[in-house]
N, C-alpha and C positions, 0 to 999 in steps of 0.2 A: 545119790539121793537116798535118802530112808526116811521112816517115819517114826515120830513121838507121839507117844501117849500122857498126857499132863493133868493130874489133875479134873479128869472129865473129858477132856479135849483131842481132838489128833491133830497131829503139824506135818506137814509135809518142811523137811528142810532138804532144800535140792541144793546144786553143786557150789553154785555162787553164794551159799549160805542165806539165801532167799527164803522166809520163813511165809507158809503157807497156812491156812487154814481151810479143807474141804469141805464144802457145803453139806455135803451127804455126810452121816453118821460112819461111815466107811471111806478105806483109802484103799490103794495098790502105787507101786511103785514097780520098776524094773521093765525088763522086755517083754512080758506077755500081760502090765499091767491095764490095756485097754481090755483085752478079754476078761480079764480078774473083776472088773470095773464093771461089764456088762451082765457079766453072771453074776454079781454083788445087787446091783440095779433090779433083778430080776426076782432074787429072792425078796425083796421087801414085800412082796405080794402073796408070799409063801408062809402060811400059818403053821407053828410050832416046829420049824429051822433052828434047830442051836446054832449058836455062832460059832460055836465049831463047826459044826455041819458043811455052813455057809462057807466058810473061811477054805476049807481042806473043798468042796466042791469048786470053788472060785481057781484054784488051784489047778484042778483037776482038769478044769475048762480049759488056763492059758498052757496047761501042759499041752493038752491035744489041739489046740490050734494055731497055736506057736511053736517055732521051730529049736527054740533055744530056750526053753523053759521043759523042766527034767527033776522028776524025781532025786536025792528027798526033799520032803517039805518037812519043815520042823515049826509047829506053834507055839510060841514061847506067852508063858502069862505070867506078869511078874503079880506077887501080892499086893493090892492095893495098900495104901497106908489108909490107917483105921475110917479115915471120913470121906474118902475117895470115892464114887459111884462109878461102877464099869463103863468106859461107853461102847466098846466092841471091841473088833480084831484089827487090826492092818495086815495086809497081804501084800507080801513082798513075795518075788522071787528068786532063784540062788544065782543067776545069772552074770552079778559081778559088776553090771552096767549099771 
């Protein structure tokens, strides 16, 4: 499972090539993405959070409450192309699953 970023948009594409679209302006995928998801959930109520912030704390979270999510985290931003508007991060983690 991983996620895309298109155009404004995020896609969950899981294993069977199931193309998804999350409700929330945020995603997570992998083994400690339900904690990712909750601490994600959480900051929406949190005034002046960068999405980095947000993304590396989400992390931080399914690191310590999951057993199989570990250090490093690596946030990858690719450049948008010129007319693209950001819409966030996705939060994966290195787990393999």
């Amino acid at each position: 499972m991983f996620l895309v970023g298109v155009a404004g948009h995020l896609f969950e594409i899981r294993e069977d090539y199931q193309l998804a679209r999350p409700l929330a302006p945020y995603a997570a995928v992998g083994m400690g993405a339900s904690v990712a998801l909750g601490a994600l959930q959480a900051f929406e109520t949190v005034a002046g959070l960068s999405l980095d912030d947000q993304a590396r704390r989400a992390l931080e979270a399914a690191e310590r409450y999951s057993t199989v999510v570990r250090r490093p985290f690596h946030l990858v931003e690719a450049a948008p192309p010129a007319l693209a508007r950001p819409v966030g991060y996705a939060v994966a983690d290195s787990s393999g699953v």
